[in-house]
TORKOL-955570 format. One record per residue (C-alpha): residue in one letter; x, y, z. Coordinates in Angstrom, 3 decimals, m for minus. Layout:
N
<"A" <X Y Z>>;
...
//
This chain:
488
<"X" <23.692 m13.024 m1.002>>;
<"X" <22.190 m9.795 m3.229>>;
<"X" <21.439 m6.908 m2.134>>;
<"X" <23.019 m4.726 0.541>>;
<"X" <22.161 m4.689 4.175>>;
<"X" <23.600 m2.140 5.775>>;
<"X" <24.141 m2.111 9.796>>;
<"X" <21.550 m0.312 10.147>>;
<"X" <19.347 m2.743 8.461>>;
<"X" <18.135 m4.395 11.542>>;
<"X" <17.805 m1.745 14.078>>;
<"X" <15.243 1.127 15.465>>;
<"X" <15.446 4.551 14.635>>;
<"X" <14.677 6.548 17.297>>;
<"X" <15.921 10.429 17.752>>;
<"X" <19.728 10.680 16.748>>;
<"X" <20.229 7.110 17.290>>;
<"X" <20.240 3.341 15.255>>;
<"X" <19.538 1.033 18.442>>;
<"X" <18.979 m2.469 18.777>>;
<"X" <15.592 m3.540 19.753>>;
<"X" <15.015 m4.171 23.261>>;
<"X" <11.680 m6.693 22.908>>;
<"X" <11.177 m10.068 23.950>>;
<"X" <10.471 m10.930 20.015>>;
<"X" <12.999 m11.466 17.776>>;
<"X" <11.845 m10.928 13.820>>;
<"X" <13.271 m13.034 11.374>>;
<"X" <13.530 m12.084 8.171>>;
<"X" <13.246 m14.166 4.902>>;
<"X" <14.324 m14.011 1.491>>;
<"X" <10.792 m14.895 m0.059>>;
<"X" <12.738 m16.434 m3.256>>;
<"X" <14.697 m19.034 m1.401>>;
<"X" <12.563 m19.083 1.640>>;
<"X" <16.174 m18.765 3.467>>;
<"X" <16.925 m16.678 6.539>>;
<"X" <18.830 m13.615 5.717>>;
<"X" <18.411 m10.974 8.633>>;
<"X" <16.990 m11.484 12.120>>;
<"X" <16.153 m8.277 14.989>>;
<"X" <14.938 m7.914 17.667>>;
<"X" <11.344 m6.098 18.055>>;
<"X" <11.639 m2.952 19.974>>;
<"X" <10.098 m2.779 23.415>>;
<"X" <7.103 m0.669 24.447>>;
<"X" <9.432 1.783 26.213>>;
<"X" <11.318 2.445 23.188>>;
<"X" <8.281 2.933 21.242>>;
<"X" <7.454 5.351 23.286>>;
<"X" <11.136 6.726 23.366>>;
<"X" <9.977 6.916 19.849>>;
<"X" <7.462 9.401 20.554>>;
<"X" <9.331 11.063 22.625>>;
<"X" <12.073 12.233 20.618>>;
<"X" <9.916 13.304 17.591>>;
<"X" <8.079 15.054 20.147>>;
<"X" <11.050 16.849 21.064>>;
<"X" <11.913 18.016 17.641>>;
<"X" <8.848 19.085 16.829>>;
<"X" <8.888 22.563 17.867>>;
<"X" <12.159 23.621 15.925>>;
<"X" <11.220 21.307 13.006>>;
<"X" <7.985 22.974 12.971>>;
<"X" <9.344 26.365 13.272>>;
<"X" <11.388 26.312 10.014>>;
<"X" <9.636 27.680 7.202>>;
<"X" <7.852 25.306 5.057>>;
<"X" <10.351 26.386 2.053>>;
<"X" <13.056 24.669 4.126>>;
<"X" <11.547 22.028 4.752>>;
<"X" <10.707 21.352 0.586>>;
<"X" <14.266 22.141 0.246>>;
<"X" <15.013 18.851 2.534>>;
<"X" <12.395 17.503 0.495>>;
<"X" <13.639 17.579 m2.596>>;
<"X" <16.986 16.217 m1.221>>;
<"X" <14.918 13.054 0.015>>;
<"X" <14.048 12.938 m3.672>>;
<"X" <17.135 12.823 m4.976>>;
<"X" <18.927 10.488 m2.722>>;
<"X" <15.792 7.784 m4.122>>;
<"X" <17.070 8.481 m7.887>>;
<"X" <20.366 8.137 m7.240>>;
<"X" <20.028 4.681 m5.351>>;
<"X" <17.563 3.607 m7.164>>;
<"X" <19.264 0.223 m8.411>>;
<"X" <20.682 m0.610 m4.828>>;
<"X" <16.733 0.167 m3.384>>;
<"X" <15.576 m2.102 m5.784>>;
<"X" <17.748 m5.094 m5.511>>;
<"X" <17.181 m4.631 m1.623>>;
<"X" <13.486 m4.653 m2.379>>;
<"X" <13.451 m7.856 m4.060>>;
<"X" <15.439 m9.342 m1.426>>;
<"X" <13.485 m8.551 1.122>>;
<"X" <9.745 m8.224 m0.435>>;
<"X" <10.018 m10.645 m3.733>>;
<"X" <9.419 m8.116 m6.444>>;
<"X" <10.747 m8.246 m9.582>>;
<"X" <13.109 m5.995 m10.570>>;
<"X" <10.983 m4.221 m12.910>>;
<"X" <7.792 m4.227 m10.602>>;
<"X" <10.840 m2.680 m7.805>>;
<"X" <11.713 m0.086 m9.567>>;
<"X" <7.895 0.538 m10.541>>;
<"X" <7.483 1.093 m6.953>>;
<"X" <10.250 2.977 m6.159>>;
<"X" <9.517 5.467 m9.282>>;
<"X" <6.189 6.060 m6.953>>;
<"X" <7.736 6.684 m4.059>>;
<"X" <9.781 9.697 m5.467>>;
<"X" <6.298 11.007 m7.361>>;
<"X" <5.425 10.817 m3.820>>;
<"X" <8.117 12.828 m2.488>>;
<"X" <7.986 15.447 m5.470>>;
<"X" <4.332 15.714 m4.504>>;
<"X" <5.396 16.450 m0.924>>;
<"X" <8.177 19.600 m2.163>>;
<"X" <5.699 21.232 m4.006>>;
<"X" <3.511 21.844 m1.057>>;
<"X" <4.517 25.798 m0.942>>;
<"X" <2.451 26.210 m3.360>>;
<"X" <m1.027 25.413 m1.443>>;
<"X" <0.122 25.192 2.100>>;
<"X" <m0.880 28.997 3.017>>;
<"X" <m3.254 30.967 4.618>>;
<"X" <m6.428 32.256 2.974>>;
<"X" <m7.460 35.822 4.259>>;
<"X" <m10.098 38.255 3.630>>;
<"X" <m12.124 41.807 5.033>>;
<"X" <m14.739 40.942 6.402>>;
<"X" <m15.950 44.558 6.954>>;
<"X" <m14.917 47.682 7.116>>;
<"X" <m11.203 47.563 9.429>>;
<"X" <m12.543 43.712 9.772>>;
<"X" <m10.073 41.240 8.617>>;
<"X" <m10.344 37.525 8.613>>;
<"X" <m7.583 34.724 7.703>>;
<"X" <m7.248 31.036 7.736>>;
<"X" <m4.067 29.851 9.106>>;
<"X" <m2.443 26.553 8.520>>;
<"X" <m1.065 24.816 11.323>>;
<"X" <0.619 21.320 11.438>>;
<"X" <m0.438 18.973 14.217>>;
<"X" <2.646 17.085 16.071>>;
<"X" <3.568 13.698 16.433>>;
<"X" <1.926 11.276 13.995>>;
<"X" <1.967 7.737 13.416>>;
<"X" <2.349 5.715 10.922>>;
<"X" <1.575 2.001 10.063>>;
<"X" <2.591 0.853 6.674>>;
<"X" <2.559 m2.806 4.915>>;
<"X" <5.476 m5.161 3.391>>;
<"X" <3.758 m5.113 m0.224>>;
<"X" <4.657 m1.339 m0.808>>;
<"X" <7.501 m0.667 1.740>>;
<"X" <9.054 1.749 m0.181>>;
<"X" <6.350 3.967 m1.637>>;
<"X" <3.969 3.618 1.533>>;
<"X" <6.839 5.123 4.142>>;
<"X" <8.023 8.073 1.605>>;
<"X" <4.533 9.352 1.044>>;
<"X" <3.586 9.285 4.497>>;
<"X" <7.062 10.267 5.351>>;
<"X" <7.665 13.288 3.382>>;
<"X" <4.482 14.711 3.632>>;
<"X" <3.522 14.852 7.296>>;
<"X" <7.195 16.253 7.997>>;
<"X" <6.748 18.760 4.968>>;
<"X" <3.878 20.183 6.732>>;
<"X" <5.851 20.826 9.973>>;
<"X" <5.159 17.212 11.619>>;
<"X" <7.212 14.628 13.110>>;
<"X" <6.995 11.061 12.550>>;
<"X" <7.004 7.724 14.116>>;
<"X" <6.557 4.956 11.183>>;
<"X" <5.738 1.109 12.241>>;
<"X" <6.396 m0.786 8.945>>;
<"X" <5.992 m4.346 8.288>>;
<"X" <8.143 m6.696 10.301>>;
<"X" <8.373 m8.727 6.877>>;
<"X" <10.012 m6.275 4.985>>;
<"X" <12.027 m4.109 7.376>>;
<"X" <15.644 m3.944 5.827>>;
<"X" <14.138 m1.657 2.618>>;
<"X" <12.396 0.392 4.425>>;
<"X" <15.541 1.105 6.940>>;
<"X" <17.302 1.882 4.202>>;
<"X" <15.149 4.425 2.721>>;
<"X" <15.230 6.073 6.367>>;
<"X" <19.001 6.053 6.242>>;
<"X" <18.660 7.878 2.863>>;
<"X" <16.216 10.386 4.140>>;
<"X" <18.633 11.384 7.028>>;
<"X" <21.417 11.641 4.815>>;
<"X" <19.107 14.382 3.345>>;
<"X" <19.380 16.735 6.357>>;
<"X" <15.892 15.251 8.004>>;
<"X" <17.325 16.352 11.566>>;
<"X" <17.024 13.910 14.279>>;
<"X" <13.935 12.964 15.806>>;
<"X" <11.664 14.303 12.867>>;
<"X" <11.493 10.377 11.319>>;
<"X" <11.478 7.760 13.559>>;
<"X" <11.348 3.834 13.232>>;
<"X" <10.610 1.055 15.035>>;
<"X" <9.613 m2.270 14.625>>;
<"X" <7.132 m5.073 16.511>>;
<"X" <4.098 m6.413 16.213>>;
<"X" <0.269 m5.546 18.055>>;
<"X" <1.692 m4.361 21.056>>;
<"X" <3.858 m1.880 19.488>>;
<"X" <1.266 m0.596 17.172>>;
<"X" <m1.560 m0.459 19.554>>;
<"X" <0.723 1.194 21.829>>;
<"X" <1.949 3.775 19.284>>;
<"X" <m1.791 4.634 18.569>>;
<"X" <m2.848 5.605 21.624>>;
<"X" <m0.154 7.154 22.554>>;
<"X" <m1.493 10.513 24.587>>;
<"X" <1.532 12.332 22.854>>;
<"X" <0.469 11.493 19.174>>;
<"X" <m1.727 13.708 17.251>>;
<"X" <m2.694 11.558 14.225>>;
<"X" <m2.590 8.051 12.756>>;
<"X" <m2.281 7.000 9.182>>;
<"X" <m2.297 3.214 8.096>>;
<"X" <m2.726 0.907 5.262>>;
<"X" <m3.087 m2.815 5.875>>;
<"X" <m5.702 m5.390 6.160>>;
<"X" <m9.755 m4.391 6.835>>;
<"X" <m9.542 m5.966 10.234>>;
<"X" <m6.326 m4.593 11.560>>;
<"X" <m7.480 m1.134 9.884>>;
<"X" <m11.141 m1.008 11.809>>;
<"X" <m8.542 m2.002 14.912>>;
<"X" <m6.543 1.137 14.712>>;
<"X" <m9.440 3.183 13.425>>;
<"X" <m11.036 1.842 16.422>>;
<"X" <m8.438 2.693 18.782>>;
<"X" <m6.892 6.303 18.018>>;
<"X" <m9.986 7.469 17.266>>;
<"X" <m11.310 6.308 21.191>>;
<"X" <m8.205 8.197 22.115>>;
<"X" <m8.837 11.169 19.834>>;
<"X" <m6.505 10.786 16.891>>;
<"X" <m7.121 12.167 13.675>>;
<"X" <m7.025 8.584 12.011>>;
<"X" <m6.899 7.857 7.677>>;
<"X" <m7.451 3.542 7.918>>;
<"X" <m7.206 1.789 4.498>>;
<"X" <m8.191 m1.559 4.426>>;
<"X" <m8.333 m4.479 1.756>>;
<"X" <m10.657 m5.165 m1.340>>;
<"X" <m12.358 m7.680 m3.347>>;
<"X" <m12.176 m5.728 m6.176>>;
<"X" <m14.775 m6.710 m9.857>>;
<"X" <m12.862 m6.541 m13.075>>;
<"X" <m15.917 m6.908 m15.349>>;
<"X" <m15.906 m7.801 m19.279>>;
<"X" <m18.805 m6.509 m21.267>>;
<"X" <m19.275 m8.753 m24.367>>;
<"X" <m18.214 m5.800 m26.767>>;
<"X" <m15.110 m5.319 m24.689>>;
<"X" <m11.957 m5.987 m26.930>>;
<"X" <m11.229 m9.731 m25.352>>;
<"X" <m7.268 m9.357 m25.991>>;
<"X" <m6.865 m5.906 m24.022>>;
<"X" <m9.346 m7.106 m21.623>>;
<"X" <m7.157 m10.962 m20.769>>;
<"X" <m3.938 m8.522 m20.703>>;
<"X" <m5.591 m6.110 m18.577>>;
<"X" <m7.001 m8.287 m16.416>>;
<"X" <m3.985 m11.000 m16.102>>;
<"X" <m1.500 m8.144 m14.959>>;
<"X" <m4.014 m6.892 m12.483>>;
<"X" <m4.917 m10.156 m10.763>>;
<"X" <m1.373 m11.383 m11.201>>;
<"X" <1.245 m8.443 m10.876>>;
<"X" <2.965 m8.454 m7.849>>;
<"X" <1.951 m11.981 m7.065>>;
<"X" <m1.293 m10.467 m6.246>>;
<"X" <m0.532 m8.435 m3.320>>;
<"X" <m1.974 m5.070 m4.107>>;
<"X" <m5.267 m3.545 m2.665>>;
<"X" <m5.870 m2.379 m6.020>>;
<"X" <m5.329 m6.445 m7.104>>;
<"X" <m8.284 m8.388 m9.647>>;
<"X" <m9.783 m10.773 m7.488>>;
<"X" <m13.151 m11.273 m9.028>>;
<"X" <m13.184 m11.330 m12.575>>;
<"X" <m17.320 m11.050 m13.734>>;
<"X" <m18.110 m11.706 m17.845>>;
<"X" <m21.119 m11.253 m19.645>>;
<"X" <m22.482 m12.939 m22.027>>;
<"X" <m21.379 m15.669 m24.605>>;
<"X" <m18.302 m14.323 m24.451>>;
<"X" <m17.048 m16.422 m21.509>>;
<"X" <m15.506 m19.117 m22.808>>;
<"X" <m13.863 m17.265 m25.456>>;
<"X" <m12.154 m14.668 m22.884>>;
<"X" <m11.432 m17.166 m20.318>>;
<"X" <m9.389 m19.093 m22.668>>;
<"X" <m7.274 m15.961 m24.064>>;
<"X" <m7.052 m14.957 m20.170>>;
<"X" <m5.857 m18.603 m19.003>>;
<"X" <m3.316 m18.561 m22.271>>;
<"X" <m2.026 m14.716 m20.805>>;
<"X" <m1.800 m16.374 m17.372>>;
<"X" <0.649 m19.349 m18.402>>;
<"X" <3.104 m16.899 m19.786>>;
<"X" <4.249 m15.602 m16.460>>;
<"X" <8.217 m16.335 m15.731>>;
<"X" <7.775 m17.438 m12.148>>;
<"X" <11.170 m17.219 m10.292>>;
<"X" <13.098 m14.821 m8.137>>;
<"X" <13.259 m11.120 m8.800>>;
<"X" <16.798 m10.827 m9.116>>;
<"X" <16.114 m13.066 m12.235>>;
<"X" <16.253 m10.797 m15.006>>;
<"X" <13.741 m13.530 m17.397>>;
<"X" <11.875 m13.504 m14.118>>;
<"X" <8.007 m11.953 m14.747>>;
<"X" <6.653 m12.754 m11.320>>;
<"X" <8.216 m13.368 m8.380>>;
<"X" <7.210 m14.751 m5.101>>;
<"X" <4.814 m14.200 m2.423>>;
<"X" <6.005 m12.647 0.556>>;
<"X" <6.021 m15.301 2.943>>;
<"X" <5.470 m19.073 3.734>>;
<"X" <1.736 m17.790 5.396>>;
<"X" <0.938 m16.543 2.065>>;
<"X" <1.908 m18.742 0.325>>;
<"X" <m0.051 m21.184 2.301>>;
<"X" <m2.884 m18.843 2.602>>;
<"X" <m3.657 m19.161 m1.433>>;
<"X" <m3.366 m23.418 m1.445>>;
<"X" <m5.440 m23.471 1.492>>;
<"X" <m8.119 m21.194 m0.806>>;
<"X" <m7.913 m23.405 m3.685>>;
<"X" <m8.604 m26.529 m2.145>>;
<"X" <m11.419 m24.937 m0.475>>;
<"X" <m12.523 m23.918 m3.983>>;
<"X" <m12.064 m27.205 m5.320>>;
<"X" <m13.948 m28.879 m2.445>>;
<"X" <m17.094 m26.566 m2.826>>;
<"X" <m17.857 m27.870 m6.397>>;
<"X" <m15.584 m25.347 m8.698>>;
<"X" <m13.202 m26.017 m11.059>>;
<"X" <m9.302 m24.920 m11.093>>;
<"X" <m9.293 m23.431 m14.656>>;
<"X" <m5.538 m22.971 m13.617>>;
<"X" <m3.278 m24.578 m10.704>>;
<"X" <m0.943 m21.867 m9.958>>;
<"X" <0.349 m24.528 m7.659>>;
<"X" <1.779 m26.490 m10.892>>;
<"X" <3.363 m23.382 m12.721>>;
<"X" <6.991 m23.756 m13.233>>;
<"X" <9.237 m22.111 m11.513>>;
<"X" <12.972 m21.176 m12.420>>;
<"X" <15.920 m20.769 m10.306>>;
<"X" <16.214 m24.758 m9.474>>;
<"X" <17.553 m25.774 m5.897>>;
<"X" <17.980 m22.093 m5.324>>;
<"X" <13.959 m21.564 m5.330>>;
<"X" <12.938 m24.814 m4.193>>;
<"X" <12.313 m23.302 m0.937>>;
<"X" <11.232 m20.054 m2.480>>;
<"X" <7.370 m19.267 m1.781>>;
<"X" <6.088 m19.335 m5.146>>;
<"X" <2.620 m20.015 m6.247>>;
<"X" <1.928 m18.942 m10.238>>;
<"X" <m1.474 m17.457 m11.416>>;
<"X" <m4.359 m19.513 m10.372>>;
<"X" <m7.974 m19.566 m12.172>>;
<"X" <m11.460 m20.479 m10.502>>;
<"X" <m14.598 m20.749 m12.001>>;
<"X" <m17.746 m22.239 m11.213>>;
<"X" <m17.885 m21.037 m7.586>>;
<"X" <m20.565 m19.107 m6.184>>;
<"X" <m19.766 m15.119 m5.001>>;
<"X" <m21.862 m16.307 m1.902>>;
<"X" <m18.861 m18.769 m0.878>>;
<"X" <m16.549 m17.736 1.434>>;
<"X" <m13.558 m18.057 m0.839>>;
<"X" <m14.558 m15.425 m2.818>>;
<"X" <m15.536 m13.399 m0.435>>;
<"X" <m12.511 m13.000 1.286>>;
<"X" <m9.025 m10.764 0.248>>;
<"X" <m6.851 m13.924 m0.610>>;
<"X" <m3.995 m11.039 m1.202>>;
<"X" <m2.059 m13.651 m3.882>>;
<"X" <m2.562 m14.439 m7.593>>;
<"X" <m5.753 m15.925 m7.117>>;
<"X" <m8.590 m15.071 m9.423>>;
<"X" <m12.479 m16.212 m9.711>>;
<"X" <m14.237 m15.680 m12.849>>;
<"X" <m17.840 m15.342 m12.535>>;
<"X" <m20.003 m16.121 m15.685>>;
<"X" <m23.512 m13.537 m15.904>>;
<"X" <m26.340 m12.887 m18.898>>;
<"X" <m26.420 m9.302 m17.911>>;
<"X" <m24.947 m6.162 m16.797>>;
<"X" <m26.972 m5.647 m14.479>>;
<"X" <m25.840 m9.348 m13.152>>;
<"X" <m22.499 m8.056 m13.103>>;
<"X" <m23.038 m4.634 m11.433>>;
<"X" <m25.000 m6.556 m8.053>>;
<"X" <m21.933 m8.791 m7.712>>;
<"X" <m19.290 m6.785 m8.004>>;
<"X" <m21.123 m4.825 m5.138>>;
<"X" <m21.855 m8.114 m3.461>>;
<"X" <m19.346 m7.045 m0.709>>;
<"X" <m18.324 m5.599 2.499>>;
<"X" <m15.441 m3.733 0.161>>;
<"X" <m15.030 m0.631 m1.982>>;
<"X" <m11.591 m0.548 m2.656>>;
<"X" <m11.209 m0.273 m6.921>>;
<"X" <m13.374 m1.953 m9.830>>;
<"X" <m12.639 m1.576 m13.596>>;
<"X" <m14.899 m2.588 m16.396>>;
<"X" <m13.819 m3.642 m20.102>>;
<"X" <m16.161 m2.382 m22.798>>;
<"X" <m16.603 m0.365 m26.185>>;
<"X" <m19.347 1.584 m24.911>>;
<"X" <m18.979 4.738 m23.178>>;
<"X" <m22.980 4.638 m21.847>>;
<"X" <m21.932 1.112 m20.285>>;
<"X" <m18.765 2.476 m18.656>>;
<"X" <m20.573 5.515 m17.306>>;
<"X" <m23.140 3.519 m16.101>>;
<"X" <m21.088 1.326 m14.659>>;
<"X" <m18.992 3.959 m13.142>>;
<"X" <m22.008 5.431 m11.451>>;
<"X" <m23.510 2.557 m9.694>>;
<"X" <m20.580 0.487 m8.740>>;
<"X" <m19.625 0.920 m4.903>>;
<"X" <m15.865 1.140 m5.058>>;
<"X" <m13.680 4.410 m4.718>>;
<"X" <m11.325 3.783 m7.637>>;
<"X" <m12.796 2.861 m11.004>>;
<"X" <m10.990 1.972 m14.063>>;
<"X" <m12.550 1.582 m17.530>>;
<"X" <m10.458 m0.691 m19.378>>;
<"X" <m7.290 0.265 m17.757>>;
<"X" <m6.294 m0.289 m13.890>>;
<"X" <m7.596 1.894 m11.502>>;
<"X" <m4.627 2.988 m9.681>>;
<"X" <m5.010 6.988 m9.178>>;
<"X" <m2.288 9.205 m9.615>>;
<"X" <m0.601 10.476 m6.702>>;
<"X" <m1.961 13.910 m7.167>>;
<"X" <m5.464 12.420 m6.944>>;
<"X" <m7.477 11.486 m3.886>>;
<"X" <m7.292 7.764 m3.607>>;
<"X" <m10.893 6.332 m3.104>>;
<"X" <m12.172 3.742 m0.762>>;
<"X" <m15.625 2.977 0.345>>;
<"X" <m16.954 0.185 2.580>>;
<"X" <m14.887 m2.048 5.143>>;
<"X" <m12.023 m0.811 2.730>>;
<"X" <m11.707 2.746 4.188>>;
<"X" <m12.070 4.330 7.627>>;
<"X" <m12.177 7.713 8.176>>;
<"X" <m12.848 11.228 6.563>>;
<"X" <m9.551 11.899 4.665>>;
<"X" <m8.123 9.490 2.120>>;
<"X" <m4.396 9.221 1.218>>;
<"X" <m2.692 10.790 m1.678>>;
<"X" <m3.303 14.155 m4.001>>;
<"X" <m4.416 17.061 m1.856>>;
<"X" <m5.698 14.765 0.910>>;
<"X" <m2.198 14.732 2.326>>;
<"X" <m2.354 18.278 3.374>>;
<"X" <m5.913 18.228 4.320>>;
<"X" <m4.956 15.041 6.984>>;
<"X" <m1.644 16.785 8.214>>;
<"X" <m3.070 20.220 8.981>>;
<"X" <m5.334 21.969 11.126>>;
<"X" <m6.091 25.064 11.327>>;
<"X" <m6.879 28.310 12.856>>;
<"X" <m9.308 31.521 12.634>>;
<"X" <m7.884 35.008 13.113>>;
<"X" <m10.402 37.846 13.321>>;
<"X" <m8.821 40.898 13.731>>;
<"X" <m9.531 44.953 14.284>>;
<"X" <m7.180 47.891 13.874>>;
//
């Protein structure tokens, strides 16, 4: 077996203590590349969920007491800890989520952007004052809330929990996080890291279950705010929920996110560009190609330099060092994506290419693995339900217009808003594409992916709420604040 899994690996952190879970579940955990069992625990219960609670509801006073240079200092620590394990976090990461080791490291060099982000918060967490009138003063006070919640998905378990991690605590908040059950040992690990760090106990808190637990977690009366990232439907759930019970709530959802090639677009840069976004990762990013839309008589001529991109994909487990892409996560996504391209195929459209047939390498070692290589449709209509629908896998439908203005009404053909990207020469078609285009991350002949000190967009079913994740939104979600007026 690769990889380490510590004792910890498949337990519940909840105040000082590593427990095992106490629910009538038991979570099994898979290696996605061999589709063998490596790890199993058992779910915590609803009382130690809200044991959970309790105990960063306890530490919440001192923890928010300390000043907030402190609590960088701790920060920065966190930090560290991620560059100095960075190889053993990213063979774990494969193990347990099928990355490559490149795309694991990729992730994990995010998470500790993240976590920078988070120790430079002294800088604009303060309070804004002013004189009002004569012996008048005024000042704007940041305060941090309490307990928050977070729910966080297996395709980014290691960048996901720092950023929510190490900012809510660096602005004087405690933290209960509810990650994936598929990938729990990474993100255990990174937890064990972050208390190593001098995170005192009951300031981070995990536990691990399924609806229950998260439903009970979000309306919790005890928890102040709620930050997730998953699927549309299980985001409008929670939205639904802590926001009926008063939470502060920041839902992302999923996407069906245009890539659109303009027929001045350089065809090579566009194929590469457009082949690492719908394929990277196996497909399972929100900011993932799904709907590929080309103009013009260019068609045929990019969708032959995109299919030849496509086939050079290594598919095989991430520990494989020739290995380009590895696996999906799981034997329901994996199923998820054949079930979509026989649907494809039995509407009318053609399988450009069978990512079902792609070779795979590893042998009898990923026989079992849950592998499925880049997969090309055309010919289907946006109307049809398989394109209208987050596969989440390396599944990509190319769309064939005479206009732009074609392209522009499908790619906004949807309930999402999550990213979009064009490929062009012209810097009037990008703009113009950039302005009417209903997503909240564009990119313009590169992937949209914003930097971490940015505002991540999101429009449609693909965000719910008033604060989005990352840049100074972080500090906007996990602080209120007060008035003073004052005389003297």
């Amino acid at each position: 077996m690769h990889g380490k899994i510590g004792p910890a690996a498949t337990q519940h952190l909840i105040g000082a203590e590593w427990q095992d879970g106490q629910g009538p579940n038991a979570i099994a955990v898979f290696d996605p590349a061999t589709g063998r069992q490596i790890a199993e625990m058992k779910e915590a219960s609803l009382a130690q969920g809200d044991a959970a609670v309790a105990a960063a509801a306890a530490a919440f006073p001192a923890w928010s007491a300390l000043s907030i240079s402190r609590r960088a200092e701790i920060i920065l620590k966190m930090r560290a800890l991620v560059d100095a394990n960075i190889e053993e976090l990213a063979t774990l990461l494969s193990l347990d989520n099928g990355k490559t080791m490149a795309e694991a490291r990729g992730e994990i060099g995010r998470a500790a952007e993240a976590i920078s982000g988070a120790a430079g918060a002294p800088i604009t967490y303060h309070s804004q004052s002013g004189n009002v009138a004569p012996n008048l003063d005024a000042r704007r006070v940041r305060i941090p809330l309490g307990v928050c919640v977070a729910v966080t998905p297996f395709n980014f378990p290691v960048m996901n929990p720092s950023m929510f991690a190490a900012w809510a605590i660096v602005c004087g908040n405690t933290l209960v996080l509810k990650p994936s059950e598929q990938t729990p040992l990474i993100t255990n690990r990174l937890f064990e890291l972050f208390r190593e760090a001098g995170v005192p106990d009951g300031v981070l808190n995990i536990v691990h279950g399924g609806v229950e637990l998260g439903e009970r977690l979000v309306s919790h009366p005890d928890v102040k705010a709620v930050s997730c990232i998953t699927s549309t439907p299980v985001a409008r759930a929670i939205y639904a929920n802590g926001t009926a019970h008063g939470k502060r709530v920041q839902a992302n959802g999923g996407g069906k996110n245009p890539y659109v090639v303009l027929a001045d677009a350089d065809l090579d840069r566009a194929a590469e560009g457009i082949a690492d976004a719908a394929f990277g990762m196996a497909g399972q990013r929100c900011l993932a190609a799904s709907r590929c839309i080309v103009v013009g008589e260019v068609h045929d001529l990019f969708l032959e330099k995109l299919i030849a991109k496509s086939q050079s994909y290594v598919l095989g487990s991430g520990r494989n060092p020739d290995a380009t892409m590895g696996p999906l996560v799981s034997a329901g996504a994996k199923a998820r994506i054949e079930n979509a391209i026989v649907r494809a195929a039995e509407s009318g459209a053609t399988i450009a290419l069978d990512g079902r047939k792609h070779e795979v390498q590893g042998g009898e070692e990923t026989a079992g693995g849950y592998f499925v290589g880049p997969t090309i449709i055309t010919g289907l209509s946006h109307k049809n339900p398989v394109d209208c629908q987050e596969v989440f896998a390396p599944f990509l439908v190319v769309h064939r217009v005479a206009s732009f203005d074609e392209a522009v009404a499908i790619s906004n053909d949807t309930e999402f808003g999550n990213a979009a990207a064009i490929y062009t020469s012209n810097g009037s078609s990008a703009r113009a594409f950039e302005i009417a285009v209903n997503a909240g991350n564009i990119g313009v002949n590169t992937f949209p992916a914003p930097p971490m000190n940015f505002q991540m967009g999101g429009m449609g079913t693909s965000f719910f709420g008033d604060v989005h994740v990352l840049g100074d939104g972080y500090l906007l979600f996990y602080t209120d604040h007060k008035v003073v007026v004052s005389r003297w």
